[in-house]
Every structure is written in C-alpha cells, then in structure tokens.
Backbone bond lengths (Angstrom), bond angles and torsions (degrees), N, CA, C in turn:
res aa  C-N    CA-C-N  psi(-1)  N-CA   C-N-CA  omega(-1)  CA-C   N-CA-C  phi
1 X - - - 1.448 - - 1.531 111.27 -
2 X 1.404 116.58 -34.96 1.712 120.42 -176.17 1.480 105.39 -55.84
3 X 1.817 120.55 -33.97 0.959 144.04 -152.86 1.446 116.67 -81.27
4 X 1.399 101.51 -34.50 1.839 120.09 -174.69 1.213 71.74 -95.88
5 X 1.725 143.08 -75.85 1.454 128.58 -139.32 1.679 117.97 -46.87
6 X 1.643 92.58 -30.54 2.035 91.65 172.45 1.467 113.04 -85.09
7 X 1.209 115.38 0.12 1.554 99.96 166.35 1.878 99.96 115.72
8 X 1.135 115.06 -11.88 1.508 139.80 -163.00 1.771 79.31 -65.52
9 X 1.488 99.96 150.80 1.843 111.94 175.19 1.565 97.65 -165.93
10 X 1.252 90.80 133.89 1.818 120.23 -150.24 1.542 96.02 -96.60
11 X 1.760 113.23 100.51 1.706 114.97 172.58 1.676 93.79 -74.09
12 X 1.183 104.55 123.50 1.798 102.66 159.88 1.354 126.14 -65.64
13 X 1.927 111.03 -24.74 1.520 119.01 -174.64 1.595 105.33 -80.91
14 X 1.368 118.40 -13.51 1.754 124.12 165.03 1.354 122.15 -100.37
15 X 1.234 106.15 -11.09 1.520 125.57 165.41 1.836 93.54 60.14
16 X 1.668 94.95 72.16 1.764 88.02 -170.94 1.642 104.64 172.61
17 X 1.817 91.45 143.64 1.991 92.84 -179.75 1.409 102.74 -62.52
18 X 1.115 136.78 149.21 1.543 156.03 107.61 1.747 135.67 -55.59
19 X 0.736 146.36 139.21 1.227 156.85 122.12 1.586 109.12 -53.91
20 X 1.374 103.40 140.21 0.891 109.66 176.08 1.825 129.28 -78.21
21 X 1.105 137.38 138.91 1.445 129.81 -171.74 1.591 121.13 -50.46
22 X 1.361 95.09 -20.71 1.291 93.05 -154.74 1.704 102.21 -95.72
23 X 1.535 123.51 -24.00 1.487 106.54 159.23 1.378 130.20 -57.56
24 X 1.384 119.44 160.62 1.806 113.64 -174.45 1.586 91.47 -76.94
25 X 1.825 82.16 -172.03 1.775 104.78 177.75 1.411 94.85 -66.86
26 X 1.447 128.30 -65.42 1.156 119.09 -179.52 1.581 139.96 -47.88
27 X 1.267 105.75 5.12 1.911 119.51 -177.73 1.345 83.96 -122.00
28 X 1.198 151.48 -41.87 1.566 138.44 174.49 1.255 115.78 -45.15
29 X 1.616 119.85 -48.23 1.300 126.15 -149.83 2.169 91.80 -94.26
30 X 1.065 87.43 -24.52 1.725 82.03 -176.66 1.567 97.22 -83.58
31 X 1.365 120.12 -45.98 1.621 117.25 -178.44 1.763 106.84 -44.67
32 X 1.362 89.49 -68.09 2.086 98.71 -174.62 1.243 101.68 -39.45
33 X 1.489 134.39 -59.20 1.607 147.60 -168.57 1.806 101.33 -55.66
34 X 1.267 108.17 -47.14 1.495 103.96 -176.82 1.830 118.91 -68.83
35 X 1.524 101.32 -37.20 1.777 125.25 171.46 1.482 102.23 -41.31
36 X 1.975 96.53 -64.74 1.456 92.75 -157.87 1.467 108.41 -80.89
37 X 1.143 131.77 -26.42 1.728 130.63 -178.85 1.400 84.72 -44.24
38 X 1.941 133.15 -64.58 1.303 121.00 -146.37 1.445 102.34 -81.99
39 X 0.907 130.94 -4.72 1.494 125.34 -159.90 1.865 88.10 -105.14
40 X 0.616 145.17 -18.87 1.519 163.54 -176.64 1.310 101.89 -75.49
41 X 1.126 107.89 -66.50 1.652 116.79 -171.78 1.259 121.56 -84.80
42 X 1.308 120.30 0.60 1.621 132.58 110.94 1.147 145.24 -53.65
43 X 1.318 107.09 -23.17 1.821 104.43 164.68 1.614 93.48 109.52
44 X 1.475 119.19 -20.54 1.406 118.88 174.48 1.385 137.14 -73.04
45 X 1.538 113.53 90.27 1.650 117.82 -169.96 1.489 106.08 -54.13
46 X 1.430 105.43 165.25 1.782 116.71 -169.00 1.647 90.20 -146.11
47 X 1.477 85.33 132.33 1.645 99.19 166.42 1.831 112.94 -130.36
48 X 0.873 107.50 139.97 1.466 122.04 -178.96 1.621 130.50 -111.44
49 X 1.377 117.63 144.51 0.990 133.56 170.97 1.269 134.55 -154.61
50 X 1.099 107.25 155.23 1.952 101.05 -176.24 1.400 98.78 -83.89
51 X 1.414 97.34 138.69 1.315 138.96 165.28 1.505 116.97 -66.78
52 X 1.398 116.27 126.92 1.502 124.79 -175.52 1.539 108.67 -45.80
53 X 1.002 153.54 157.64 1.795 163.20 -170.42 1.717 92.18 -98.49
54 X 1.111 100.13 105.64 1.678 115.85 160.15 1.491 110.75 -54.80
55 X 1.414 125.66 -27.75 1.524 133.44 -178.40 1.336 124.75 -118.43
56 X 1.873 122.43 42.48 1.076 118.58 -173.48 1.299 137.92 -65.40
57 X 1.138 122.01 141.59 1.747 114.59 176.42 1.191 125.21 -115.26
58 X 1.287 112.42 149.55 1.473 121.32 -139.27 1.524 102.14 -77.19
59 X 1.171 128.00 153.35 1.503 125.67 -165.77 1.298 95.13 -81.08
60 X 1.402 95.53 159.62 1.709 111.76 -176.66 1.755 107.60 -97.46
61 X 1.477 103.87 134.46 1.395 116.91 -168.99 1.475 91.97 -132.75
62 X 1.180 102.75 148.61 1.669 118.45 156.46 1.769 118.90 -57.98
63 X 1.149 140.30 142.47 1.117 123.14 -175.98 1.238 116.04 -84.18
64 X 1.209 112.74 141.86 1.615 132.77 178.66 1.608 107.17 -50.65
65 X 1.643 108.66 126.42 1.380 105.67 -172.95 1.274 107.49 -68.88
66 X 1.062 125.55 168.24 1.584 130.65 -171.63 1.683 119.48 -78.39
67 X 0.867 127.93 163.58 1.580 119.25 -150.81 1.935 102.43 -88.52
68 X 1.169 110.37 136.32 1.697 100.76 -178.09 1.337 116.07 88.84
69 X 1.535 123.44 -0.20 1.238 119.78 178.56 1.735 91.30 -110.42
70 X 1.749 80.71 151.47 2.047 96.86 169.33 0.889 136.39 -68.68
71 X 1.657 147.71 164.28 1.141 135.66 149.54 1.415 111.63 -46.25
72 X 1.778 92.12 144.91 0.939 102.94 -179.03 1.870 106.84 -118.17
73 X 1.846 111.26 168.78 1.431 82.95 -172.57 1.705 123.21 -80.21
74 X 1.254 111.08 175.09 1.028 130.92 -136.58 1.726 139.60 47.01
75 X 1.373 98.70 23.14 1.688 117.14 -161.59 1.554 89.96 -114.21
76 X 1.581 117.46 124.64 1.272 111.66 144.62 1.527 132.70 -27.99
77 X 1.598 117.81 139.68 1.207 92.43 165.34 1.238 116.80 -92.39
78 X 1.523 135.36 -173.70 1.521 149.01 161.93 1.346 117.30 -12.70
79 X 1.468 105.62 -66.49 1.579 137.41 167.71 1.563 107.31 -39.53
80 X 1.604 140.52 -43.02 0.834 153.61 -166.29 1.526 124.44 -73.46
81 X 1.434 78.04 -50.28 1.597 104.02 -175.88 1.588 114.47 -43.87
C-alpha cells in the first residue's frame, strides 16, 4: 500500500514498482524518499534499479558499405567474415 500511495504501479512483465513517466526528476526523487522512509520504518529493506527505457534508440553503427563494393583497407575481407 506505501507503494501505490506514492504513485508507484507494479509492471508484472519487470516483476517491479515503477513510477510513472510522466512525473519529473524532481517528483521521483521526493516520491522514492517518501516510499523508502515508510518502508524503513517497517523494518522493510528496498533495493533499486533502473528500469529498462520505454524509448530506446537504436545503437549507433557505422553505415553498411554499399552492396558490390570491396574491401576496403583495414576491412576484413569476405573470406574473413
């Protein structure tokens, strides 16, 4: 209940409280601070972790050389690959 009372909402597929996205940094850090004082003073330890990025971006790669062209140097050749 301490957990819903800060606004916290439990993904089952992360198996874990959330905050919701839409408060700032500054309503996170007062929510978590308010959780753990009460959860504390229950005797109930809290462990934390970051939460996967709902908005990931795709890793940055060099672009793929174009199709039909050779190694170039320092490039494996074909054979290598």
């Amino acid at each position: 209940m301490v957990l819903y009372g800060c606004r916290f909402q439990y993904r089952p597929h992360e198996a874990a409280f959330v905050l919701p996205d839409s408060c700032s940094t500054s309503d996170h850090a007062l929510l978590i601070e308010t959780a753990v004082r009460q959860l504390t003073t229950q005797g109930i330890g809290v462990n934390f972790r970051h939460a996967t990025p709902t908005n990931r971006r795709p890793a940055c790669r060099a672009p793929a050389p174009a199709l039909g062209s050779g190694p170039t140097a320092g490039t494996p050749s074909a054979a290598r690959r």
